[in-house]
N, C-alpha and C positions, 0 to 999 in steps of 0.2 A: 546579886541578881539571882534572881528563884529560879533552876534547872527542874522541869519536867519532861520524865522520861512515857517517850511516847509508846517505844515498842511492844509492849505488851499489848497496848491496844490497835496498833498495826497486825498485830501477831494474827490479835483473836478475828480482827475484819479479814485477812488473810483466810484463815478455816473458816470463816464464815461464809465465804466465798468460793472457798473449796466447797465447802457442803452444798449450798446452790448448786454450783457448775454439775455436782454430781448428781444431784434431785433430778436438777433438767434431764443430764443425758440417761440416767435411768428411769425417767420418763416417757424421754422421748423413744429410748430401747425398747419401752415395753408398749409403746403406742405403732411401732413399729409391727414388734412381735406380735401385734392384735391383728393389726393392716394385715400382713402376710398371712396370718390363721383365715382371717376373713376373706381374702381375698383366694386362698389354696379353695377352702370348704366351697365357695362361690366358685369360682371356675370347675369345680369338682362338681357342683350341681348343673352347671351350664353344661359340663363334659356328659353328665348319667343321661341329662334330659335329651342333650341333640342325642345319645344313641340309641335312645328310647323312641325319638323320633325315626330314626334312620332304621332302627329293627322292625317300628311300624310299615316303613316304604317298603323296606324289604318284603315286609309281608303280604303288602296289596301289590306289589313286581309281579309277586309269586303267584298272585292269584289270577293278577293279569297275563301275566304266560300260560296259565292252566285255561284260562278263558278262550287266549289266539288260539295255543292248541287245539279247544273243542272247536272254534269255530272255521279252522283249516278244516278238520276233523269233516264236523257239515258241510264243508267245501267239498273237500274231495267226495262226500259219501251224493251229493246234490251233483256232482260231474256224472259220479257214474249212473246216478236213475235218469239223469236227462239224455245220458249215453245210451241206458237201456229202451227209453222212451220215445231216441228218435230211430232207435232199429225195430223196435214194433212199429213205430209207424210206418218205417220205409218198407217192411214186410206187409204190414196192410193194404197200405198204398200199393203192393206189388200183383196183388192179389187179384183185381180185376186184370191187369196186364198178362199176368202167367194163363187165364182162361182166353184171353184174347189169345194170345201166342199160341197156343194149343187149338186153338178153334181155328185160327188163321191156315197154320200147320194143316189140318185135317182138310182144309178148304183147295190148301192149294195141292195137296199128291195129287199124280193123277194115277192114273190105274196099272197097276208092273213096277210099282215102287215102293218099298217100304223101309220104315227103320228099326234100325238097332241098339242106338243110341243117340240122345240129345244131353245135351252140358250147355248150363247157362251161365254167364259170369257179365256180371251188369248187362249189358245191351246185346252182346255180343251172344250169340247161338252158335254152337259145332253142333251140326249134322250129320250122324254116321249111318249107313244104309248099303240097301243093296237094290239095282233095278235091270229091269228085264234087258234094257238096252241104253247105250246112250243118248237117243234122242228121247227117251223119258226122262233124264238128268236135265235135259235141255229144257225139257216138255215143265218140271216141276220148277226149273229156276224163270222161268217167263212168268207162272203162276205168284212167285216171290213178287218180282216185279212189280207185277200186279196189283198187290194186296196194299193195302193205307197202314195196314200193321207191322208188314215188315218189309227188308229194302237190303241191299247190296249183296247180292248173294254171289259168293266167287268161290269157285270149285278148287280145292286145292288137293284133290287126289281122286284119280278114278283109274281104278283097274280091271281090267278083265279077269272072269273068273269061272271055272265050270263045277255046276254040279252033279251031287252025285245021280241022279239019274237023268246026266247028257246033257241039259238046258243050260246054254251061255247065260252069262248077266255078267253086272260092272257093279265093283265096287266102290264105292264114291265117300266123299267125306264134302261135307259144304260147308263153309261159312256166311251168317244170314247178320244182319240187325234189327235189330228188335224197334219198331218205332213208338217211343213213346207216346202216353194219349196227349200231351202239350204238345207234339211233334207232328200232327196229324195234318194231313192237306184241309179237314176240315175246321179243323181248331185256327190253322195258319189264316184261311179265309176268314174267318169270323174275326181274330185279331187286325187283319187289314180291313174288312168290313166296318169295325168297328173305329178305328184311326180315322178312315176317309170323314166316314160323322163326326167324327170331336174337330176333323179342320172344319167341314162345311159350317158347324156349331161356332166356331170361332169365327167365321168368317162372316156370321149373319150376324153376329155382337157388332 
């Protein structure tokens, strides 16, 4: 019987298969090593881009805070001309009041009385003076009374006093208030004047 020996050719399918197995895995090593180059370089562009993006934000943040700033900035600078704006007016507006006050003032002295100083502060008047006697202190605060312009006048100091050549008088300090022209008995009429009409108006609807 004929013996054929096979191992040689076992041997060689054996390296021949070695060689494969090795093709593949250094194949596959270098299909790998592609992947991860591709995939670093790509992620690395993803990474450049989003900071490219974020150094953009950054930059319109920045613009946007220099913006809120300017327009606090106009805030504040729009507070205070509206600030300046409503003290001119309240001083304009004050203006026919301060000649009232003074004409009212002149209207009600009576004769033996004069002043020495007046200090205004809102509504409020100090009266500082001097007069012949105290039934003219009485005599000028009835005259107060009186007047549509001014109103509560309450004496908070009066003294006796001589001068130098012998004639008595009192010194006196008044506090007055100032009526506003909204405040006026005549203004008040013409407000209830005008109410009574808007019910009867309603009332004829």
């Amino acid at each position: 019987m004929t013996r054929i020996n096979l191992l040689p050719w076992r041997e060689l399918l054996r390296k021949e298969r070695e060689r494969e197995f090795y093709s593949i895995a250094g194949g596959a090593a270098v299909l790998m090593l592609l992947v991860i180059v591709y995939v670093h370089f790509h992620m690395s562009g993803v990474i450049e881009e989003q900071n490219g993006r974020n150094a953009y934000l950054d930059g319109q943040i920045k613009k946007v805070e220099e913006q809120i700033k300017k327009i606090k900035s106009l805030e504040t600078e729009k507070a205070q001309l509206l600030a300046r704006m409503k003290v001119i007016e309240e001083l304009q507006g004050q203006r026919p009041q301060m000649v009232h006050l003074f004409d009212e003032l002149v209207k009600a002295l009576p004769d033996g009385v004069y002043f020495t100083s007046i200090k205004q502060e809102g509504v409020s008047v100090v009266i500082e003076g001097i007069a012949q006697s105290n039934a003219r202190v009485s005599a000028f605060m009835r005259n107060i009374d009186a007047s549509h312009w001014l109103a509560e006048p309450r004496l908070n100091v009066i003294q006796a006093m001589d001068s130098k050549d012998g004639q008595k008088g009192s010194k006196f300090i008044l506090n007055i208030k100032e009526v506003m022209e909204g405040e006026t008995p005549a203004s008040e009429a013409a407000a209830k004047l005008k109410a009574v009409a808007g019910k009867a108006g309603k009332a004829g609807k």
